[in-house]
Backbone as a chain_set.jsonl record, in Angstrom:
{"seq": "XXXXXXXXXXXXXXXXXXXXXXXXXXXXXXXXXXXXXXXXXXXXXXXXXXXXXXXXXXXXXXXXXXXXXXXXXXXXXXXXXXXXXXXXXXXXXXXXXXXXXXXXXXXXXXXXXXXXXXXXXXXXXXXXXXXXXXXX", "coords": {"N": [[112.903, 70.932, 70.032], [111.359, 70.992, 67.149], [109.584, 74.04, 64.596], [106.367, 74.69, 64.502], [105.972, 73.526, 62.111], [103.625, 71.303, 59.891], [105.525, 68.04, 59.534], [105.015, 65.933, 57.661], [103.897, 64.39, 54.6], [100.444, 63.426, 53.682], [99.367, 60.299, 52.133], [97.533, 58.677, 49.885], [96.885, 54.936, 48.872], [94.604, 53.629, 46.971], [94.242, 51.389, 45.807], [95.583, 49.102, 47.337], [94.577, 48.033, 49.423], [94.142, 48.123, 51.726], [92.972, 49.911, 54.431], [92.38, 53.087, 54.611], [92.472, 54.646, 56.879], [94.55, 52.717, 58.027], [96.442, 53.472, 56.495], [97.134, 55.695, 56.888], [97.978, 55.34, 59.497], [99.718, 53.771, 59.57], [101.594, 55.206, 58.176], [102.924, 57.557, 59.824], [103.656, 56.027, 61.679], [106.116, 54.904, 60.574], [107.714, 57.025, 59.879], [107.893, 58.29, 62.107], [109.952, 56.655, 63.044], [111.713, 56.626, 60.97], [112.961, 58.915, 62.151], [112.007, 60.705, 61.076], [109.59, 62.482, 62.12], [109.259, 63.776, 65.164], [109.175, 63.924, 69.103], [107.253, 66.045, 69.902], [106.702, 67.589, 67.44], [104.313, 68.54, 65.185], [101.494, 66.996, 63.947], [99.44, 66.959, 60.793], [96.82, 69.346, 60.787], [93.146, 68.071, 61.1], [91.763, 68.712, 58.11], [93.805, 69.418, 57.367], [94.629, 67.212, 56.639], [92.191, 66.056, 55.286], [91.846, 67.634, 53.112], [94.035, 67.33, 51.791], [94.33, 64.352, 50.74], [92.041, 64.207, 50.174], [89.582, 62.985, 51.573], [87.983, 61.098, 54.032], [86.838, 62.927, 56.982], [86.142, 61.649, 59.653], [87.43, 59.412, 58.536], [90.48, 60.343, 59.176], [90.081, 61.005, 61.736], [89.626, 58.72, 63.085], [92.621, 57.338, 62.866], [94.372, 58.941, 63.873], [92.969, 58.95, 66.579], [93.805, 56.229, 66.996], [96.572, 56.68, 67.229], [97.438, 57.508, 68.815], [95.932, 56.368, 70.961], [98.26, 54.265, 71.103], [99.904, 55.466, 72.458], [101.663, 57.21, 70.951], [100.624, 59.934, 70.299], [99.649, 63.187, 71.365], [96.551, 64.283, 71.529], [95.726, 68.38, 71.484], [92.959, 70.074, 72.507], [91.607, 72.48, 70.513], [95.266, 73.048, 69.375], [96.013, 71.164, 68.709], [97.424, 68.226, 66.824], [99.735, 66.261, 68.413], [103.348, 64.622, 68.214], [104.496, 62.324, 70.576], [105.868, 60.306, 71.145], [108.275, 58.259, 70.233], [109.725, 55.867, 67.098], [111.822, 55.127, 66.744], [114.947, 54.136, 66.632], [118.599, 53.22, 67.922], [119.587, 52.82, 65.765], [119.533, 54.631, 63.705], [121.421, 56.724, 63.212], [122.743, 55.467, 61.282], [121.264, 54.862, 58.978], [121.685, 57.116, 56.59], [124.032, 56.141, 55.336], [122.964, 53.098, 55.102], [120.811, 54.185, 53.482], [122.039, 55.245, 50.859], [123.7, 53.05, 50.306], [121.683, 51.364, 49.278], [120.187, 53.066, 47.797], [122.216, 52.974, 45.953], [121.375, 49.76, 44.606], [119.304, 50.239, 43.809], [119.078, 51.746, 42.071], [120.811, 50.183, 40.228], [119.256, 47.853, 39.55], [117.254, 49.363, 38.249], [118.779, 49.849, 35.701], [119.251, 47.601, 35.017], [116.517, 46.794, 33.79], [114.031, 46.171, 35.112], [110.998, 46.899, 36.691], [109.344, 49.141, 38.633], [107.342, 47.413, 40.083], [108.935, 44.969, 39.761], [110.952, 45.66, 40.841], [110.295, 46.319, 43.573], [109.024, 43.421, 44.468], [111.074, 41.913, 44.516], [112.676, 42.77, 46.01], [111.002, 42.656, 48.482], [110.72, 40.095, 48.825], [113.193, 39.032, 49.197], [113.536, 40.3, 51.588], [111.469, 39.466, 53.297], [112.701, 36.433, 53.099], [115.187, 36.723, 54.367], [114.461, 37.596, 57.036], [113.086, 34.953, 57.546], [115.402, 33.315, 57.743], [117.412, 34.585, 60.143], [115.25, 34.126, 62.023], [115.136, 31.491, 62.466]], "CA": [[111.647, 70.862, 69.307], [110.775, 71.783, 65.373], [108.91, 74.53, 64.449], [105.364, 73.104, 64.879], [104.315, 73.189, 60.535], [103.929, 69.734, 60.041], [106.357, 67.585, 58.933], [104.453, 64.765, 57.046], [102.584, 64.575, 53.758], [100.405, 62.215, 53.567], [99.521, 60.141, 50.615], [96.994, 57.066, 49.711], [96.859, 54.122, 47.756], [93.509, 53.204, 47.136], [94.37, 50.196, 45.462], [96.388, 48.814, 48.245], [93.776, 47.006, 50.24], [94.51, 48.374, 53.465], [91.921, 50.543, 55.136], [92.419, 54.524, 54.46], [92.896, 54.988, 58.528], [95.498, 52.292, 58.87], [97.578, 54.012, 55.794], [97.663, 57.072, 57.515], [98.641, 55.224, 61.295], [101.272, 52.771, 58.925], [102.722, 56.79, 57.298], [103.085, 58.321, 60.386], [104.874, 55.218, 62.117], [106.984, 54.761, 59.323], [107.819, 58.5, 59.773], [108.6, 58.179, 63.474], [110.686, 55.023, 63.009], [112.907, 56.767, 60.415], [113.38, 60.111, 62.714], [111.296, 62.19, 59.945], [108.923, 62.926, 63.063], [110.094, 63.626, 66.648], [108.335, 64.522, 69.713], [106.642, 67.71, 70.043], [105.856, 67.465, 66.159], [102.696, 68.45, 64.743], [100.54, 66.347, 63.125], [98.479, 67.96, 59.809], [95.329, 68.926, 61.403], [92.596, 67.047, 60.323], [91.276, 70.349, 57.953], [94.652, 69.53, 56.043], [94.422, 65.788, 55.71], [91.321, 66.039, 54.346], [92.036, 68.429, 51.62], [95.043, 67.332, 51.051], [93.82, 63.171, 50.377], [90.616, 63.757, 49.788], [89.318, 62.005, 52.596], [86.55, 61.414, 55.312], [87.51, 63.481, 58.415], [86.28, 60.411, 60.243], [88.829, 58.463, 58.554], [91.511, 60.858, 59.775], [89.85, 61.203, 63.279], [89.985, 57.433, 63.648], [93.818, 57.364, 62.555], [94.708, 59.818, 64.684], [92.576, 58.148, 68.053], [94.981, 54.935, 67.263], [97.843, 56.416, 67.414], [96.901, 58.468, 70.403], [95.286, 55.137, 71.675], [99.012, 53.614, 71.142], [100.9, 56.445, 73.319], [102.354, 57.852, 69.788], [100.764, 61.283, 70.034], [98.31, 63.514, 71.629], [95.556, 65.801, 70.867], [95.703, 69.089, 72.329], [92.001, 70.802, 72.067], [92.645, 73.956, 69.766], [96.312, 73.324, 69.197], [96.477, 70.456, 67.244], [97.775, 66.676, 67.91], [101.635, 66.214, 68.713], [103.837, 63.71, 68.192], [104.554, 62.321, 72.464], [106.923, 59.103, 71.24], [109.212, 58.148, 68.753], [110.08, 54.804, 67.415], [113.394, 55.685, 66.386], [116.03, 53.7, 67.628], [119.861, 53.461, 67.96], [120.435, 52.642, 64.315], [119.157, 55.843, 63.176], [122.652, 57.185, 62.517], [123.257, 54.046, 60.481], [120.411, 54.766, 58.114], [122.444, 57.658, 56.052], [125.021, 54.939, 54.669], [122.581, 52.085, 54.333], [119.98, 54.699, 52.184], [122.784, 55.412, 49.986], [123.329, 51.45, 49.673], [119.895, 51.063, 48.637], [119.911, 53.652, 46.262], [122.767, 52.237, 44.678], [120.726, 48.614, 44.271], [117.213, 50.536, 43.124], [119.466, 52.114, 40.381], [121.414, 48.989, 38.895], [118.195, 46.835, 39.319], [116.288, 49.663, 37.29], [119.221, 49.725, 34.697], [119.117, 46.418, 34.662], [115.649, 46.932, 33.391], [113.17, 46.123, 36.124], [109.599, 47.379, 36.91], [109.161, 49.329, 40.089], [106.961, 46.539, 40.578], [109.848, 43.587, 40.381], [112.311, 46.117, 42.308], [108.927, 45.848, 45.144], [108.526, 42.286, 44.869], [112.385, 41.361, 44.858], [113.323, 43.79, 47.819], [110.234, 42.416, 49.637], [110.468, 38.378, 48.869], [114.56, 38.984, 49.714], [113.556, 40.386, 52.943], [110.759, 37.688, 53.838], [113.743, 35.203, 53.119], [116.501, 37.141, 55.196], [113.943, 37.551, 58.48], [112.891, 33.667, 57.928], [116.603, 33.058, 58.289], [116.927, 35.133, 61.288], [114.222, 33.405, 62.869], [115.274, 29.891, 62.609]], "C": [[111.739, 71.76, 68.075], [110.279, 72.842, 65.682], [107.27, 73.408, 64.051], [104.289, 73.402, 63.566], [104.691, 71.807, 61.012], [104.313, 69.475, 59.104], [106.261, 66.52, 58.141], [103.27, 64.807, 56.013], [101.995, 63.712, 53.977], [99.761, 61.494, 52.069], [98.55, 58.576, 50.977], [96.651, 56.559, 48.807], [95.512, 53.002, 47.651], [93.297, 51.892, 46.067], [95.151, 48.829, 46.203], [95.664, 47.7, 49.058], [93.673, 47.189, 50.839], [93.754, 49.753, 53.333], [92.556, 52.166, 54.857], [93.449, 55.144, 55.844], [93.98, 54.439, 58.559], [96.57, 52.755, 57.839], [97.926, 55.097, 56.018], [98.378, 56.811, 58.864], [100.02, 54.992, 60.515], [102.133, 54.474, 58.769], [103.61, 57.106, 58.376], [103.671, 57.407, 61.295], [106.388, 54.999, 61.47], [108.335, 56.486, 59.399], [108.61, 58.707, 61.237], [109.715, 56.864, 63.927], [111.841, 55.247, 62.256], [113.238, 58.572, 60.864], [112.398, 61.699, 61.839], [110.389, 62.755, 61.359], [109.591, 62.621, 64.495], [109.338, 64.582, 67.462], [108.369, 65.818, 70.036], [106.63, 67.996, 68.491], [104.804, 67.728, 66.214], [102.149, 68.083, 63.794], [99.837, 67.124, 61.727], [97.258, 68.08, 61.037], [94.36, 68.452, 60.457], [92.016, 67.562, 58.862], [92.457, 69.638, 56.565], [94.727, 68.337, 55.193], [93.524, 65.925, 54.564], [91.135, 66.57, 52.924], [92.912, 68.274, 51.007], [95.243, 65.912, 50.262], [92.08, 63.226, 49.74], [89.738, 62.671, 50.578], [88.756, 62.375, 53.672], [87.181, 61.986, 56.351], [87.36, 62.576, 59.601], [86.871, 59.721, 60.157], [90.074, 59.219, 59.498], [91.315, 60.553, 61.188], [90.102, 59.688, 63.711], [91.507, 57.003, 63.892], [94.471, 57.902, 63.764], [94.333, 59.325, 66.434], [93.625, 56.864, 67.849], [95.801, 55.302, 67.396], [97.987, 57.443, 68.491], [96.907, 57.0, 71.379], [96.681, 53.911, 72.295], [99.935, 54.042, 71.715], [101.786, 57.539, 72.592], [102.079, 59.11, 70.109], [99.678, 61.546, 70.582], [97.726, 64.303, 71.529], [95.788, 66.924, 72.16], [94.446, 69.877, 71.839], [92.497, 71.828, 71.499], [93.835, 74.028, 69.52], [96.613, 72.295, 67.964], [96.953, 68.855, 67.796], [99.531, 66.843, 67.151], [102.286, 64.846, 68.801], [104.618, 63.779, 70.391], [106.0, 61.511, 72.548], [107.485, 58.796, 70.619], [109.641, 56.652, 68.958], [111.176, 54.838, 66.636], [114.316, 55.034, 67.05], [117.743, 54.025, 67.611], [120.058, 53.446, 66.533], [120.038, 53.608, 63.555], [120.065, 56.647, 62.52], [122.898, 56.74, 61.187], [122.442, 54.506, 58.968], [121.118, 55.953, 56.558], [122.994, 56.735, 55.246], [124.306, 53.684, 54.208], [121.617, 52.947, 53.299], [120.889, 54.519, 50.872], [123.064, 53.902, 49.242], [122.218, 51.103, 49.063], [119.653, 51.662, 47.534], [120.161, 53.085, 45.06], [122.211, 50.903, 43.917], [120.092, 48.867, 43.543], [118.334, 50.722, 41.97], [120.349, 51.161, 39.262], [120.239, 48.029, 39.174], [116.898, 47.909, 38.107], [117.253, 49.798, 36.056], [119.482, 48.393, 34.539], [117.231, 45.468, 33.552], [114.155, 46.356, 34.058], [112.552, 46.855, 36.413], [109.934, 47.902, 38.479], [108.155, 47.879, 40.769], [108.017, 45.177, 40.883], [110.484, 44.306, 41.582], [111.439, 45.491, 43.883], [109.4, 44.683, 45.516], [110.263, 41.691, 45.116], [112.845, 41.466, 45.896], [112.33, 42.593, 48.378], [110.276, 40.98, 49.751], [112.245, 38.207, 49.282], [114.607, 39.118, 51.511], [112.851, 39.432, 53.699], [111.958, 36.527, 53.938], [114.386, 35.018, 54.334], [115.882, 36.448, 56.924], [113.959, 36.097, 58.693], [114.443, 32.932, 58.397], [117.091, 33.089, 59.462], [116.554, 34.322, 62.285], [114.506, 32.078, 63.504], [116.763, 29.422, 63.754]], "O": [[112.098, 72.936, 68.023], [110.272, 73.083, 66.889], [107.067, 72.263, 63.646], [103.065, 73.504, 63.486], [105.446, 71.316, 61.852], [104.044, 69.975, 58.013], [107.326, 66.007, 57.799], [102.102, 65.104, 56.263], [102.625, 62.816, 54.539], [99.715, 62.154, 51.031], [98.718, 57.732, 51.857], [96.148, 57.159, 47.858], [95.463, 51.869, 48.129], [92.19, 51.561, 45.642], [95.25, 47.733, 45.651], [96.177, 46.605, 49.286], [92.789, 46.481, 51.321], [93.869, 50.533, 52.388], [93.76, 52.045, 55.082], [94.526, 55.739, 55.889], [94.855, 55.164, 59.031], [97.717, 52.482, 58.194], [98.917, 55.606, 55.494], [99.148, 57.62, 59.382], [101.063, 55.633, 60.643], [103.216, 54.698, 59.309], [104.829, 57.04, 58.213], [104.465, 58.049, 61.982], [107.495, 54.972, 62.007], [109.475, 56.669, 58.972], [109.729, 59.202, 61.372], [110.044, 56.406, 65.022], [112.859, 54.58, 62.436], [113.674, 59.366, 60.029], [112.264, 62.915, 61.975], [110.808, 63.891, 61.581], [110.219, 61.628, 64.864], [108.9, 65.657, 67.054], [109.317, 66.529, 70.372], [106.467, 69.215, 68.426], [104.103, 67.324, 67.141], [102.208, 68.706, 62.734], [99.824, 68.327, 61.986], [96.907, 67.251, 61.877], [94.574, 68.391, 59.246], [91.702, 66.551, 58.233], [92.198, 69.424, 55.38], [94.819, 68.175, 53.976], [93.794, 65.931, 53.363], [90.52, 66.124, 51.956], [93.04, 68.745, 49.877], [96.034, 65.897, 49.318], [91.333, 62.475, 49.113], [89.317, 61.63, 50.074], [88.825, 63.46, 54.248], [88.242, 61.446, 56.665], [88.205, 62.597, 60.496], [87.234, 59.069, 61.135], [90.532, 58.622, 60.472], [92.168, 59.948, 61.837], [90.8, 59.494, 64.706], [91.774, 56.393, 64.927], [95.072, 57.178, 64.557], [95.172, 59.33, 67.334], [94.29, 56.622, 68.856], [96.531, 54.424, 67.855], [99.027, 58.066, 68.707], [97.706, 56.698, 72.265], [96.587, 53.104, 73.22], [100.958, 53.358, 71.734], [102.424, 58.437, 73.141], [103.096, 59.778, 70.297], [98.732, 60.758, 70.579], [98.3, 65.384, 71.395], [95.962, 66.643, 73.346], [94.63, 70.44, 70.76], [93.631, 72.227, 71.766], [94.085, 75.213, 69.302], [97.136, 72.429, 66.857], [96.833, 68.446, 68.95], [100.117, 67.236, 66.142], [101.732, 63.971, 69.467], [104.99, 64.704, 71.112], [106.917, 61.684, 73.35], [107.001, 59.386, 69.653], [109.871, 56.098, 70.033], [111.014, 54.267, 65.557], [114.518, 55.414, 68.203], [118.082, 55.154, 67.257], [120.886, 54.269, 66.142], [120.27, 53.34, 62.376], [119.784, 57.235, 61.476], [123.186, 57.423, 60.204], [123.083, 54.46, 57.918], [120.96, 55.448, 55.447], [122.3, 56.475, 54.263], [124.705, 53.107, 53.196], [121.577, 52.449, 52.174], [120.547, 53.77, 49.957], [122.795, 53.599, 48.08], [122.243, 50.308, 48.123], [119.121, 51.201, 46.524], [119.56, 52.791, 44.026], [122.479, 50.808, 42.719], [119.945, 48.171, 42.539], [118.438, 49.904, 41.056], [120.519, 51.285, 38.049], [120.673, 46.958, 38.75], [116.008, 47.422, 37.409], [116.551, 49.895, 35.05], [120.18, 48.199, 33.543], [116.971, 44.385, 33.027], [113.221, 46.159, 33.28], [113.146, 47.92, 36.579], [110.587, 47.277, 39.314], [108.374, 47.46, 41.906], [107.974, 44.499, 41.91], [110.592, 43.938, 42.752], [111.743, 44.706, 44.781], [110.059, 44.55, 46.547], [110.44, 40.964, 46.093], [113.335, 40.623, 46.648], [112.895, 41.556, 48.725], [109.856, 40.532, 50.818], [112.534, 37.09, 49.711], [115.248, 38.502, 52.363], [113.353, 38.704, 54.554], [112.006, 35.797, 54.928], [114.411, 34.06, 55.107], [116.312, 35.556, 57.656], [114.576, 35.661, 59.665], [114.519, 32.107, 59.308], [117.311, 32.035, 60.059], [117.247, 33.881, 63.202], [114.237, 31.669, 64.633], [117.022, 28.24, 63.978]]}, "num_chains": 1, "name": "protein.A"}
């Protein structure tokens, strides 16, 4: 186990569409999925979200009950809420060598002269493709 600051900023995109709460559950999956969080983690308390987004403490508190609600993490009265589960799997090693691949793409698709927005929409309409492939 970490030392228990917490290990997750968080950050929102209020142009995004997606609900305040579920961009804080999406962070903090996202987070436990690429090893950045691991159990016995501590969460911001809610004190920091708030000041640190600018944001309803009810939003947080809801965020926080889902991913409680989903076995992810749990409140401890007075201590704080803890990461319980991790969705981290075997290919976690792996991720090192493919970041570095990725980098290399983002940076000849932005010297190639591409918008963070195409890089988005390219990555993300490449991967829609790949999975539909996959699938079939």
């Amino acid at each position: 186990m970490r030392d228990q600051k917490p290990s997750i900023e968080f950050h929102l995109d209020n142009r995004s569409g997606v609900p305040p709460y579920l961009q804080l559950v999406h962070q903090v999956k996202q987070a436990l999925r690429l090893g950045f969080l691991v159990p016995g983690d501590q969460l911001p308390t809610m004190r920091m979200v708030v000041s640190q987004v600018v944001i309803n403490p009810n939003t947080v508190f809801k965020a926080y009950r889902e991913l409680e609600m989903e076995g992810l993490v749990v409140s401890r009265p007075g201590q704080g809420t803890f990461v319980v589960r991790t969705l981290a799997d075997d290919s976690l090693d792996q991720h090192d060598a493919l970041r570095a691949s990725l980098q290399k793409w983002i940076d000849e698709a932005f010297e190639a002269g591409l918008s963070e927005e195409s890089v988005t929409a390219l990555f993300v309409n490449t991967l829609q493709m790949m999975i539909k492939e996959i699938q079939k």
